[in-house]
VEXGU-921707 format. One record per residue (C-alpha): x, y, z. Coordinates in steps of 0.05 Angstrom, whole numbers, padded with zeros to 5 digits, always signed. Example, Ala and Ser with C-alpha at 12.3 -4.5 7.8 and 13.67 -1.06 7.14 Angstrom:
<recs>
+00246-00090+00156
+00273-00021+00143
</recs>
This chain:
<recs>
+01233+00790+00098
+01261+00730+00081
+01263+00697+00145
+01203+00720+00162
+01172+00678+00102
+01214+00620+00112
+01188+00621+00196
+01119+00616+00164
+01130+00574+00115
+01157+00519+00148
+01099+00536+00200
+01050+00510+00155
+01097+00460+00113
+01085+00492+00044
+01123+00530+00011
+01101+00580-00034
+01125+00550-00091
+01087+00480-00073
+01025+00529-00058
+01033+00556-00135
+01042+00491-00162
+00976+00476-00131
+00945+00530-00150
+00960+00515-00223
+00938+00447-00218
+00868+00471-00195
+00865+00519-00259
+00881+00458-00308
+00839+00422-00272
+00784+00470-00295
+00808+00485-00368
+00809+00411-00373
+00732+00401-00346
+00708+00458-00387
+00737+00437-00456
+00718+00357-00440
+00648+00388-00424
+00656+00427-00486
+00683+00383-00540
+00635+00327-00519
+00575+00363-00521
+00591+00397-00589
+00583+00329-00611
+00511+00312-00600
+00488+00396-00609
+00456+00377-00668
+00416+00326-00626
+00400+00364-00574
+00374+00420-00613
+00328+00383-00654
+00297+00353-00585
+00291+00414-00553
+00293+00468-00601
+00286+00540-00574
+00286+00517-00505
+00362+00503-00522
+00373+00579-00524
+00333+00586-00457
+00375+00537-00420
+00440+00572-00453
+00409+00636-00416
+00395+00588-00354
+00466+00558-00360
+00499+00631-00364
+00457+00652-00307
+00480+00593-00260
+00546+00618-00274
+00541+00679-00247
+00512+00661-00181
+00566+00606-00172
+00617+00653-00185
+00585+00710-00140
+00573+00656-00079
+00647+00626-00095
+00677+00699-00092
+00630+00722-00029
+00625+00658+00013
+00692+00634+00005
+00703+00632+00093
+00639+00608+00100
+00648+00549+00053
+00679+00478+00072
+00739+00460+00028
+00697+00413-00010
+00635+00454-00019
+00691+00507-00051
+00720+00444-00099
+00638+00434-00122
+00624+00501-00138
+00689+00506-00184
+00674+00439-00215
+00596+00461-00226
+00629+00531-00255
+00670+00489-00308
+00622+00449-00327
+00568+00511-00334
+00616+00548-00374
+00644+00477-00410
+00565+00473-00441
+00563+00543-00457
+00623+00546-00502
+00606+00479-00532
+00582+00520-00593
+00656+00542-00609
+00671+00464-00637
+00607+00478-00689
+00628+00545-00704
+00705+00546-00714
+00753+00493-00751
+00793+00447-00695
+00855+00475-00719
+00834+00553-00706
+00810+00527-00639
+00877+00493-00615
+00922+00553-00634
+00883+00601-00604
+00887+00548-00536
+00966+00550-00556
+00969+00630-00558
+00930+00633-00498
+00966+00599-00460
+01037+00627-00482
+01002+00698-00467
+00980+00674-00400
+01045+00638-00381
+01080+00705-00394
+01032+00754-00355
+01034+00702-00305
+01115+00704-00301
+01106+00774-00299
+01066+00781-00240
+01099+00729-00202
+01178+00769-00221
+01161+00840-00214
+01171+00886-00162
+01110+00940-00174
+01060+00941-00121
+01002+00915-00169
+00950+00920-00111
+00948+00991-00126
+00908+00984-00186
+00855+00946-00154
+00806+01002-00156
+00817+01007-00236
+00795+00926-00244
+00713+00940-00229
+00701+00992-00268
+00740+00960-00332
+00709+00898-00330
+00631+00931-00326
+00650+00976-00378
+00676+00915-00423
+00606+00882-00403
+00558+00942-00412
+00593+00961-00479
+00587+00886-00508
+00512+00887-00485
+00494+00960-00519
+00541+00927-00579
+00497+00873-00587
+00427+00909-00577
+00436+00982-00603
+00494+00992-00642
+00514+00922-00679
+00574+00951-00704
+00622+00901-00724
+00687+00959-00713
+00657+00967-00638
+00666+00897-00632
+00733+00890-00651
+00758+00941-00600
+00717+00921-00557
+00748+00850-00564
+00823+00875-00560
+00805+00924-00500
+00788+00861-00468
+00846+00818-00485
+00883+00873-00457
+00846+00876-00389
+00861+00805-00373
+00929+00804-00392
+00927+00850-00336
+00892+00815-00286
+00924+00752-00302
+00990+00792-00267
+00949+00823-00221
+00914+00755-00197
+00988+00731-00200
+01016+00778-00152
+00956+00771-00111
+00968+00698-00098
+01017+00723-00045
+00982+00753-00014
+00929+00706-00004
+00983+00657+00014
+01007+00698+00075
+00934+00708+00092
+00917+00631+00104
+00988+00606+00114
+00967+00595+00197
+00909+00559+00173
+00910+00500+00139
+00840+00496+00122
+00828+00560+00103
+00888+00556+00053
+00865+00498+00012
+00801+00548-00003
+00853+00603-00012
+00883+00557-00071
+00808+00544-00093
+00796+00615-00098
+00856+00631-00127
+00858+00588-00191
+00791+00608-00198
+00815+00681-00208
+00871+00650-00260
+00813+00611-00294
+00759+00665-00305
+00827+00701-00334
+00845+00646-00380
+00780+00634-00415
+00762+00712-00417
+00820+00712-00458
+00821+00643-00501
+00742+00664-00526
+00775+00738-00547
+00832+00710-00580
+00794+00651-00618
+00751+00708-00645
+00807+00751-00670
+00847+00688-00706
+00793+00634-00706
+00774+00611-00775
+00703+00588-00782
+00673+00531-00814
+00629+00578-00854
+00686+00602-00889
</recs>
């Protein structure tokens, strides 16, 4: 097996390590975009609110909604796409979700905000170490991913509406942290594959890196908003 990766990989003149590295570049990349995007924002909220008003909480909605048709066109169009069009949509994405979590700066203390960043990314680190050392056959549970995230979606949204219970929340919260610990090793493990898939195509690799940290981002921002919730002190308090 090993030669076989090594024919390939000097075939295409990365290395899967160098493809990684990349890979993890993109994500900060992202991170980076959506907390700038974030933080500055936060800082004229007042503002804006008192311009627009309620229409604020109709572009959130608009805002969220954009989000989930880049993400569906980024995840379904991927071969289609040119390398750049791939590098707009992910830049969009973090901006999208940079102004909808601009709220977090009002709502928690800048000290709660950075450790939960700090815990979230020692948690991610080791998932990620995890999926990149082990030897289990992770593509197995691919069927199980779908149906976990839909019910972590469908029970936050009958949370919110019917129930309003404050214990749902809570394990609803740690039932997600849990899932994307998960997927963070799954998305990990996957990045070999994908690396294998485009490695005779250079092209089509430098979307396979797109696509790939955009896997590792949704992960690390599922999880940062979860965290910051369970040890995230607000101003209020």
């Amino acid at each position: 097996m090993s030669n076989y990766n090594s024919v390939y990989e000097n075939q295409n003149q990365l290395t899967f390590n160098e493809f990684l590295t990349k890979v993890y570049s993109i994500v900060a990349i992202g991170v980076a975009t959506s907390a700038f995007v974030a933080y500055m924002v936060s800082l004229f909220l007042k503002d804006i609110y008192m311009v627009l008003g309620d229409a604020l909480f109709i572009a959130i909605i608009i805002f969220a909604v954009a989000e989930i048709v880049v993400a569906l066109v980024l995840s379904a169009k991927l071969r289609n796409l040119s390398k750049n069009a791939a590098w707009i949509l992910y830049i969009v994405y973090s901006i999208l979700t940079g102004l909808s979590m601009s709220f977090i700066f009002i709502e928690y203390t800048s000290t709660s905000i950075w450790l939960a960043f700090i815990v979230t990314a020692i948690m991610f680190v080791s998932m990620a170490l995890i999926g990149h050392t082990t030897k289990v056959d992770l593509s197995k549970f691919s069927g199980l991913i779908a149906p976990a995230l839909i019910s972590i979606i469908i029970a936050t949204i009958l949370n919110a509406l019917i129930f309003k219970s404050n214990f749902f929340s809570w394990i609803i919260t740690y039932a997600g942290i849990v899932i994307f610990l998960g997927l963070v090793a799954y998305d990990m493990r996957m990045l070999r594959n994908y690396y294998y898939e485009g490695i005779s195509d250079a092209n089509m690799l430098d979307k396979i890196m797109i696509f790939g940290a955009f896997q590792l981002y949704l992960d690390f921002i599922n999880l940062f908003i979860r965290i910051l919730r369970i040890i995230g002190k607000r101003n209020s308090d």
